[in-house]
C-alpha positions as CSV (number, residue, x, y, z in Angstrom):
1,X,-10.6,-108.4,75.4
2,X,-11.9,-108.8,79.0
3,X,-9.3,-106.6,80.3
4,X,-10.0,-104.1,78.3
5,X,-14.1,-104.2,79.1
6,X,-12.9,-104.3,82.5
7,X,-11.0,-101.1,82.1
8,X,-14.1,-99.3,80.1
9,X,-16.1,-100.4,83.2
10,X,-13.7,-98.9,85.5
11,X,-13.6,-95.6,83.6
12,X,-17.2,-95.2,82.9
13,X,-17.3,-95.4,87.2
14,X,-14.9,-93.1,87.8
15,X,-15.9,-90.3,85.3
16,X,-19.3,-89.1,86.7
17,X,-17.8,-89.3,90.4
18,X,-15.0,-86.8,89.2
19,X,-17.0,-84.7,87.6
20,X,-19.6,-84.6,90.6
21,X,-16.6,-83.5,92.5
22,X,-16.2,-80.0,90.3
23,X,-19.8,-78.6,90.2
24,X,-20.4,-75.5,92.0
25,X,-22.3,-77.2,94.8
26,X,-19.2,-79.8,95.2
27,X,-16.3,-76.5,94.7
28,X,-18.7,-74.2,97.7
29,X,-19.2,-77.0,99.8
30,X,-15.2,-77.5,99.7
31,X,-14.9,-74.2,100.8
32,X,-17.9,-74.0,103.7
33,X,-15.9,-77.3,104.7
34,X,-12.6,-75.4,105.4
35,X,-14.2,-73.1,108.2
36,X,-13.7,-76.4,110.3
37,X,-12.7,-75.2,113.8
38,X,-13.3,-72.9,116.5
39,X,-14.5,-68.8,116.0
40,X,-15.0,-66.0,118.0
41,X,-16.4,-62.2,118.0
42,X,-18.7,-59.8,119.5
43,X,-22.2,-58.9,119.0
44,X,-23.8,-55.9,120.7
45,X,-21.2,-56.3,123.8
46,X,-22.2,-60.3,124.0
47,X,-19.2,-62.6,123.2
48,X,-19.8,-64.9,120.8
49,X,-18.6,-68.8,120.4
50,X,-18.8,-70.7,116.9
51,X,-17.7,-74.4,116.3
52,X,-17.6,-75.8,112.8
53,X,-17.6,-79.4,112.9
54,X,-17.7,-82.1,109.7
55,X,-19.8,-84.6,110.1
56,X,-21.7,-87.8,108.4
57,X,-18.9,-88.6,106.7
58,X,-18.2,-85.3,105.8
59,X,-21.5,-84.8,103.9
60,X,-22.2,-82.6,106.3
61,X,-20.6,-78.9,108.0
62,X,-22.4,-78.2,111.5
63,X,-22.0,-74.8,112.7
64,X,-23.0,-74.6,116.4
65,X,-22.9,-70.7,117.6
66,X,-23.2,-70.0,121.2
67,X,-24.1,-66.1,122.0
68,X,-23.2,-65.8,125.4
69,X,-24.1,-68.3,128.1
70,X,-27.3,-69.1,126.1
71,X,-28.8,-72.0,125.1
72,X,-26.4,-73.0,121.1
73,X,-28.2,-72.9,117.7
74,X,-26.7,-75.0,115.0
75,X,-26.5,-74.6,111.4
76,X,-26.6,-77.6,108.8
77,X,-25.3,-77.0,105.6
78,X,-25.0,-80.1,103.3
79,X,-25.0,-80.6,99.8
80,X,-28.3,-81.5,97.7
81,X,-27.5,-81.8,93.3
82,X,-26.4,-78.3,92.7
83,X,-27.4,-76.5,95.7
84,X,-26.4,-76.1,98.9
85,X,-29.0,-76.2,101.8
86,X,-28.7,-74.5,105.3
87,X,-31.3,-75.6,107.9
88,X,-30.7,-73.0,111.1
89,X,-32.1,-74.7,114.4
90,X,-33.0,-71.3,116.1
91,X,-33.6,-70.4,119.6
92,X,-36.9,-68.6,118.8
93,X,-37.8,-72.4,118.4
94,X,-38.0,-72.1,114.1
95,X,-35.9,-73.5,111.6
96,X,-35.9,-71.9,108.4
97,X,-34.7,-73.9,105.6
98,X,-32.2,-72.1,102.9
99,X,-31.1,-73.1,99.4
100,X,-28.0,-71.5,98.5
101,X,-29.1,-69.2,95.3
102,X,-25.9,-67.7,94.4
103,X,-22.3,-69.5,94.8
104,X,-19.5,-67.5,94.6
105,X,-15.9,-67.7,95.9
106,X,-15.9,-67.8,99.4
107,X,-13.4,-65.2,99.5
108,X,-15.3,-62.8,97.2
109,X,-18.5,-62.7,96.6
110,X,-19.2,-65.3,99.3
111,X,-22.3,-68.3,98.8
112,X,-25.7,-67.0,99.8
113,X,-28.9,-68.9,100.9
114,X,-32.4,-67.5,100.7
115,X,-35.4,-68.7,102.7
116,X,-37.4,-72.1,101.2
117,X,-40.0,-72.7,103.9
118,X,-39.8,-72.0,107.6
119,X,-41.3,-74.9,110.4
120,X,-41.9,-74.3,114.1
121,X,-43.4,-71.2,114.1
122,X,-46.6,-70.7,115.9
123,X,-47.8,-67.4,114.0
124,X,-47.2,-65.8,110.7
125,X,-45.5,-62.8,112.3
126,X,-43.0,-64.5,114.5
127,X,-39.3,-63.8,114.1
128,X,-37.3,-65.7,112.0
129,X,-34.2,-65.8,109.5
130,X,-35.1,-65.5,105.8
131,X,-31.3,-65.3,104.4
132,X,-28.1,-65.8,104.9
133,X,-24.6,-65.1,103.1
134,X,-21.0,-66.5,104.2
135,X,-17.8,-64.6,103.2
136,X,-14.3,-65.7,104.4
137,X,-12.3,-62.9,103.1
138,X,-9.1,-65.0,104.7
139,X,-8.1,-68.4,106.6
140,X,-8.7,-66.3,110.3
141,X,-11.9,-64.5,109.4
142,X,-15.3,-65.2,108.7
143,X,-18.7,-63.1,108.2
144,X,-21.9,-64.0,108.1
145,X,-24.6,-61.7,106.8
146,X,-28.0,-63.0,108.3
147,X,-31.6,-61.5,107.0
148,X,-34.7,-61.5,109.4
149,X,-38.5,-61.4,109.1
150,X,-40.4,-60.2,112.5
151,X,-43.9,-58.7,112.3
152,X,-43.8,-58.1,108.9
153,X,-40.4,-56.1,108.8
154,X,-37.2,-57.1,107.5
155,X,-34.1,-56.6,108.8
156,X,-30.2,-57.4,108.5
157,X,-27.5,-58.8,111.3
158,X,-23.7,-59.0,110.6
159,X,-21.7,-61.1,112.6
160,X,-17.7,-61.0,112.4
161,X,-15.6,-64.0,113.5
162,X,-12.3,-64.5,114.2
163,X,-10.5,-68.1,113.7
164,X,-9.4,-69.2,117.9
165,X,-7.3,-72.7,116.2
């Protein structure tokens, strides 16, 4: 009889873990988690750099892009109940904070993240990033599609990678 209460514990434990490993968030964060590595492209004739890194136990993918010889950005995305969260640490010396509000494959239709709340900025009208969408249409390429707020316009940047290892 103990045994078998034992083995009822055992399986009550492992249950919810498994199935916290299938949601959406858990399946897209699988995904974001296999850019790991090193990326390159071109913006406007400036070379960029990106390194994807796991971190925090792999709760956490940090993208760190590099346009140029300026100063890096990095790009949090972790994992919060069924949503995805990307907090971009911006040069312009913001950092808008993204829940992802539509997960899709990777490879498809891609995971996108929409603007929360933005901190740092000093006036209403100052530039900063109000969306974002990752595609990976294959292992060796990666595009980010990047929406913008700056003096009350909107705009749209597309950046192209290429997988370096």
């Amino acid at each position: 009889m103990r045994a078998t209460t034992l083995l009822l514990v055992a399986l009550a434990l492992l249950i919810p873990a498994n199935a916290a490993e299938t949601t959406p968030s858990a399946v897209a964060f699988k995904q974001l988690s296999s850019l790991a590595g090193e990326w390159e492209g071109v913006q406007d004739g400036v070379p960029l750099r990106v390194t994807c890194t796991l971190t925090a136990n792999g709760s956490a993918l940090m993208e760190t892009e590099q346009p140029g010889n300026e100063s890096p950005m990095i790009t949090m995305f972790t994992r919060d109940g069924d949503q995805l969260i990307a907090t971009h640490y911006c040069s312009a010396g913001n950092q808008p904070q993204m829940i992802s509000t539509k997960i899709g494959d990777l490879e498809k239709e891609g995971i996108t993240f929409a603007l929360v709340r933005v901190t740092g900025m000093k006036t209403p009208d100052d530039w900063h990033n109000t969306g974002l969408t990752v595609t990976q249409p294959d292992k060796d390429h990666m595009t980010q599609r990047w929406t913008y707020q700056y003096k009350g316009k909107t705009g749209t940047t597309v950046f192209r990678y290429t997988r370096k290892q």
